[in-house]
C-alpha positions as CSV (number, residue, x, y, z in Angstrom):
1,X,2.8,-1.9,-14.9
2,X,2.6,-4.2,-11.9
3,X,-0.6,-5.9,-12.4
4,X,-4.1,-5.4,-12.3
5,X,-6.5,-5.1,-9.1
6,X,-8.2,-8.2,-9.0
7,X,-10.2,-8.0,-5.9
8,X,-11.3,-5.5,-3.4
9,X,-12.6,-5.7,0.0
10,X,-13.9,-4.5,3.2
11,X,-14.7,-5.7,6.8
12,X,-17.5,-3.3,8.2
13,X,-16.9,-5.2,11.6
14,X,-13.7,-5.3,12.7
15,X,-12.2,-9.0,13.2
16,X,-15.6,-10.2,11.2
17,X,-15.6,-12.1,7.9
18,X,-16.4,-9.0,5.0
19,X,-17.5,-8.8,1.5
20,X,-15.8,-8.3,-2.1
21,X,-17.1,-5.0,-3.5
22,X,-17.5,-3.9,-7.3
23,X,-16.7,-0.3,-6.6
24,X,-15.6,1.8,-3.8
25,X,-14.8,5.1,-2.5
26,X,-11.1,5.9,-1.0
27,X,-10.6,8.1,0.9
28,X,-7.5,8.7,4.1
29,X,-9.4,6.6,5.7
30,X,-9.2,3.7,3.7
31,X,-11.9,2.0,1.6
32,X,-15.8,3.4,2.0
33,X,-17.0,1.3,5.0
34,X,-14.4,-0.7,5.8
35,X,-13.5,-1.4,10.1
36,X,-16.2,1.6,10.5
37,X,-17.2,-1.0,13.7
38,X,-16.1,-3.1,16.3
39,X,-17.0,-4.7,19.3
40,X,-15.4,-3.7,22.5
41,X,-15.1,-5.9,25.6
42,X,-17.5,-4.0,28.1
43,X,-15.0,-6.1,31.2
44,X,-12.0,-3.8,29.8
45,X,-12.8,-1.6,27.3
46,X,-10.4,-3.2,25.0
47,X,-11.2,-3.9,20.9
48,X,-11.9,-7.0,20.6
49,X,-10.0,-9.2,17.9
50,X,-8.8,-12.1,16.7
51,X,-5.5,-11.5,17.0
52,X,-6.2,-12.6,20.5
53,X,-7.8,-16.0,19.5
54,X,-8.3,-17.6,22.6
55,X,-11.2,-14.9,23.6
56,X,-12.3,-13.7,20.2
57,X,-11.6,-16.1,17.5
58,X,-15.4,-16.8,17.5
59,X,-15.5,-13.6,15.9
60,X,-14.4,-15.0,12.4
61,X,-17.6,-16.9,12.8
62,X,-19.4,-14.1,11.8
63,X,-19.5,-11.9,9.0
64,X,-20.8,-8.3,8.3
65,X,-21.7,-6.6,5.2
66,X,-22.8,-3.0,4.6
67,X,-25.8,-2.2,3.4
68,X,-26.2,0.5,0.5
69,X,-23.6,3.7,0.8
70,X,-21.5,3.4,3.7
71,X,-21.4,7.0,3.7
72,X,-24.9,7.8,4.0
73,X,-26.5,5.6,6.5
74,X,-24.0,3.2,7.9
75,X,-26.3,0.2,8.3
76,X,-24.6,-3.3,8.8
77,X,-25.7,-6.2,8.5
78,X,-24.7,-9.7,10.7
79,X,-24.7,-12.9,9.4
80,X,-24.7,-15.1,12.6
81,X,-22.9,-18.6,12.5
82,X,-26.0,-20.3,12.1
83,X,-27.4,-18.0,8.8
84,X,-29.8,-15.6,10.8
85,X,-28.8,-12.2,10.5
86,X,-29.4,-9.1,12.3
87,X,-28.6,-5.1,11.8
88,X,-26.1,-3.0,13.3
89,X,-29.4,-1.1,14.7
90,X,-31.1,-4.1,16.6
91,X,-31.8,-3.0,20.0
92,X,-31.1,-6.8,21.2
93,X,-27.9,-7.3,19.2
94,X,-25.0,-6.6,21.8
95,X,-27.1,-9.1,24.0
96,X,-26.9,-11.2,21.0
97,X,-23.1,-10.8,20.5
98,X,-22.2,-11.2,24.1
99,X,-24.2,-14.7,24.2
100,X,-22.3,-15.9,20.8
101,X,-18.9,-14.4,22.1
102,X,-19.1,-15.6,25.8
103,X,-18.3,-12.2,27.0
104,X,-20.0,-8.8,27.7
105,X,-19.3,-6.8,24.7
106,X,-21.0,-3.5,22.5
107,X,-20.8,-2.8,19.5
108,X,-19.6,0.6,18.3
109,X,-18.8,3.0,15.6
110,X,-16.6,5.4,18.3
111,X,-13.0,4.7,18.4
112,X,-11.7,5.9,21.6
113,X,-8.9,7.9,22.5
114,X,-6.3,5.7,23.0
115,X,-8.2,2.6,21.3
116,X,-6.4,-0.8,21.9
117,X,-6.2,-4.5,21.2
118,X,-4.8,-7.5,22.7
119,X,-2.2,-9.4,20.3
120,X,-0.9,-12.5,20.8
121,X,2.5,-13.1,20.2
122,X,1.8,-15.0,16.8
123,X,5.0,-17.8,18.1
124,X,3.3,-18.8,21.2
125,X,0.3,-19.5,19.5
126,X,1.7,-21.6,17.1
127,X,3.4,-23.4,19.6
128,X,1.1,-23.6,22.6
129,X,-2.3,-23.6,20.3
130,X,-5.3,-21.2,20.1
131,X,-6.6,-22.4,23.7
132,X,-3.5,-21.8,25.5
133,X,-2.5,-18.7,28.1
134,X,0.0,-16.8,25.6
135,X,1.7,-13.6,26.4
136,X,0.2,-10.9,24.6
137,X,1.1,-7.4,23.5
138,X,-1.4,-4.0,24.3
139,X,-1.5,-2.4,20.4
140,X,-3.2,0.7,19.7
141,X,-4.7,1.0,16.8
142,X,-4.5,3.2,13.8
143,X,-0.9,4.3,14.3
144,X,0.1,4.3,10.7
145,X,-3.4,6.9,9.4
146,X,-6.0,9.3,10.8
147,X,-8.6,8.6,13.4
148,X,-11.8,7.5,13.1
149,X,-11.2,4.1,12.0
150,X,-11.0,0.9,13.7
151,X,-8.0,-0.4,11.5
152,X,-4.8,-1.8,13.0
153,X,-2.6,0.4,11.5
154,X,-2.4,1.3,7.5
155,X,-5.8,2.4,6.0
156,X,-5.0,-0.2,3.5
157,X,-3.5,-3.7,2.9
158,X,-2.4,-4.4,0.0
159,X,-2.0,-8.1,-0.9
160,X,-0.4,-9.7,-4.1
161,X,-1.2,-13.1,-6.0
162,X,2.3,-13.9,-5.9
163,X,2.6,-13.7,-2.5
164,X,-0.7,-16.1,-2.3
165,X,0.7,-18.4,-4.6
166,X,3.7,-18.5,-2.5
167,X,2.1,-18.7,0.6
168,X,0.5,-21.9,-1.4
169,X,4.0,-23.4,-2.1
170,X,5.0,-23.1,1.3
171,X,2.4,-24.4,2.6
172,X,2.0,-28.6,3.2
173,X,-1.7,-28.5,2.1
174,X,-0.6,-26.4,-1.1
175,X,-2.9,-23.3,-0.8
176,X,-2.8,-19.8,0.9
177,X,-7.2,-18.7,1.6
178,X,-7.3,-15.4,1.0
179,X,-9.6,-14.9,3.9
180,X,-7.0,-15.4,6.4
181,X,-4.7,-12.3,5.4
182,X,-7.7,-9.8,5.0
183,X,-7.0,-7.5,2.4
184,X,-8.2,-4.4,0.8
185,X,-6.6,-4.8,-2.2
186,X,-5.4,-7.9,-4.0
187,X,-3.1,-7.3,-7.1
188,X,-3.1,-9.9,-9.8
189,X,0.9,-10.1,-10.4
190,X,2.8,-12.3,-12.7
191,X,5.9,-12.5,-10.8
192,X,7.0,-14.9,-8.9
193,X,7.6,-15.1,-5.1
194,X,6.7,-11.6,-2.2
195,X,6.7,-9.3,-5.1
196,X,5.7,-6.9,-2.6
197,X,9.2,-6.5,-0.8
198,X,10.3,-4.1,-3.8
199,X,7.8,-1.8,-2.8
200,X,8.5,-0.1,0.3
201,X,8.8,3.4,0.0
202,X,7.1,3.4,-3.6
203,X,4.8,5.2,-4.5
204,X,1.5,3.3,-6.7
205,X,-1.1,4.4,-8.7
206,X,-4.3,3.0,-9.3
207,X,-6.2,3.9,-12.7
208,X,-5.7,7.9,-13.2
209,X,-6.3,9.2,-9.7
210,X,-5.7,6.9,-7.1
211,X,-1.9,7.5,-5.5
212,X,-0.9,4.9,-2.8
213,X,2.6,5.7,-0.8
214,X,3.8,2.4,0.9
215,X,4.7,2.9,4.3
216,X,5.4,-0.2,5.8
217,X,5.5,-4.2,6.1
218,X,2.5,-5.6,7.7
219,X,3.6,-8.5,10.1
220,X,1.5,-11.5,10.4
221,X,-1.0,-11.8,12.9
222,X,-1.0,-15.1,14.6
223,X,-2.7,-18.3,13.1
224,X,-6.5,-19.0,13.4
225,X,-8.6,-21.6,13.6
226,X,-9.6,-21.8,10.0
227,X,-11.5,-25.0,8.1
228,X,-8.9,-25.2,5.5
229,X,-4.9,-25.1,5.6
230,X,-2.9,-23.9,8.6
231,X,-0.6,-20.6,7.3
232,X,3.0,-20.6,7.9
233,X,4.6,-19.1,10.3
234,X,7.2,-16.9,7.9
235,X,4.1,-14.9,6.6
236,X,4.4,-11.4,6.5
237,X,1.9,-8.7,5.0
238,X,2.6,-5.0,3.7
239,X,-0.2,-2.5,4.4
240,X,-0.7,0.9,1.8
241,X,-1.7,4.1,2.8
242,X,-4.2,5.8,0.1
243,X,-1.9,9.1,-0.9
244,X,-4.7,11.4,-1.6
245,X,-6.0,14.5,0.5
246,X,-10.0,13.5,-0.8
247,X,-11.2,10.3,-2.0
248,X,-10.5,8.4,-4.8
249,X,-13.1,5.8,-6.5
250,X,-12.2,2.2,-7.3
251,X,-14.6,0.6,-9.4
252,X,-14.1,-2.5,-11.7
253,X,-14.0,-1.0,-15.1
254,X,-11.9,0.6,-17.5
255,X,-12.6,4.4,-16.5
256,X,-12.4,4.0,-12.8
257,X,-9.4,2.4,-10.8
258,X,-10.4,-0.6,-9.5
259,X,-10.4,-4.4,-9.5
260,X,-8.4,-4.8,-13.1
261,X,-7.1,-1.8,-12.8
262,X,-3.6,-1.6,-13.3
263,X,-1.0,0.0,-10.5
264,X,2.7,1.6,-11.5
265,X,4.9,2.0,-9.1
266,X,7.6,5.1,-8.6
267,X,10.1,5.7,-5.8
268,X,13.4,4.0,-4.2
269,X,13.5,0.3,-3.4
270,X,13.7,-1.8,-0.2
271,X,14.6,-5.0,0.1
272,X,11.9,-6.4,2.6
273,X,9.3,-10.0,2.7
274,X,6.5,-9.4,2.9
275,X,2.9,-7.8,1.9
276,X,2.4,-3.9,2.0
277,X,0.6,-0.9,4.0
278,X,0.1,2.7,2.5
279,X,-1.1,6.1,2.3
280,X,-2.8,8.2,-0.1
281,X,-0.3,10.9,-1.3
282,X,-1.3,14.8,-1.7
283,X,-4.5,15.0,-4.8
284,X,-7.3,17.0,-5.2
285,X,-9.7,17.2,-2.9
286,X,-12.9,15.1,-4.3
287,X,-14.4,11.8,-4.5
288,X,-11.9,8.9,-6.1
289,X,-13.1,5.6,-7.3
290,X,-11.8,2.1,-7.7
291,X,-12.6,-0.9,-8.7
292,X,-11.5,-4.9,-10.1
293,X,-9.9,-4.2,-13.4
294,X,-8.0,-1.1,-13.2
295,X,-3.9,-0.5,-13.5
């Protein structure tokens, strides 16, 4: 046993603040909901994120959370910076996000063909500052799981509280917020230091149905403006692909994986720092769930 899911959590709008959920539907896609929108830069098409903070960083001003079953009716809901919210359905709202943003933007539930972001080069950005001209690298998205999503790359990022307490340690203001790294999944781990780096390759599983396989190290995404402690500049996360060919749930009881639930791990070891991305590996082909508390 490596530890027990201690929170889970989606961002309906990409590069927005999200919300912890109790329960939640996985599918290859990642978690029910999660980056099922994003704004998109009506000057060049591009997705716009916060990985490009001199432009978008207003965008962690905002914060979206889904209303009711992601599946059936995709409503979102907006929480503007000054507490008024609006829906993902408002006729007015790209009008209101272009006015908040400074830009002309939509927002959309198609991803593209050929989707891309801008991403700063994370050193630059330390060095120079969020308001600084900083080279920046074209990304597509989504190249590490299927289409249809607006993630970056994995259709999950798995997180551990080791790493967070590192990150803490590290840290001259001695603590790591959680909302800076995004994560899907945050395992509550025992061990000390990137627990995560013996991972790669490995496959997890969640509660009795949920298989992860992690694919690869997610690198860190340079430092926003945030009202707490700056990060460091060594942080690296891992991102998790949800191995199963249906959904799996995630809920935060006993029966379900989920929050609390506890994850093993299988597979050959890398040595690598970091936080994870994965897969879901081959299962049957029905509905999963998760949730806080499972193992």
């Amino acid at each position: 046993m490596l530890g027990t899911v201690a929170v889970l959590r989606r961002y309906p709008v990409k590069s927005m603040l999200g919300e912890d959920v109790d329960v939640s539907d996985v599918t290859f896609t990642g978690l029910a909901g999660d980056r099922q929108l994003a704004v998109v830069s009506r000057a060049t098409g591009k997705i716009a994120s916060a990985k490009f903070p001199r432009l978008w960083r207003d965008l962690l001003t905002l914060s979206a959370s889904a209303a009711g079953d992601p599946a059936a009716d995709g409503a979102v809901r907006i929480t503007l910076p000054e507490g008024k919210t609006i829906w993902s359905s408002d006729a007015g709202l790209d009008a209101v996000l272009s006015g908040l943003l400074d830009q002309p933007v939509t927002l959309t539930a198609t991803v593209a063909p050929g989707a891309a972001l801008d991403r700063a080069v994370p050193e630059a950005v330390l060095r120079d500052g969020v308001d600084a001209q900083v080279p920046a690298e074209l990304m597509e998205i989504g190249g590490g799981g299927p289409p249809g999503s607006f993630v970056d790359f994995a259709p999950l990022h798995l997180l551990t509280t080791s790493t967070l307490d590192r990150i803490a340690q590290l840290s001259p203001h001695g603590q790591a917020d959680l909302e800076r790294y995004r994560p899907n999944v945050v395992i509550r781990t025992v061990g000390a230091g990137f627990t995560e780096n013996d991972w790669f390759e490995r496959i997890l599983r969640v509660g009795d149905d949920l298989v992860l396989r992690v694919i690869a190290r997610t690198p860190g995404a340079p430092c926003l403006p945030w009202p707490t402690a700056p990060c460091p500049a060594t942080l690296t996360r891992c991102g998790f692909s949800p191995a199963t060919t249906g959904s799996s749930r995630w809920t935060r009881s006993t029966r379900n994986p989920a929050p609390g639930s506890t994850p093993k791990c299988s597979g050959p070891a890398a040595s690598a720092p970091g936080t994870r991305s994965a897969w879901p590996s081959p299962r049957p082909s029905w509905p999963r769930r998760t949730g806080p508390g499972r193992r």
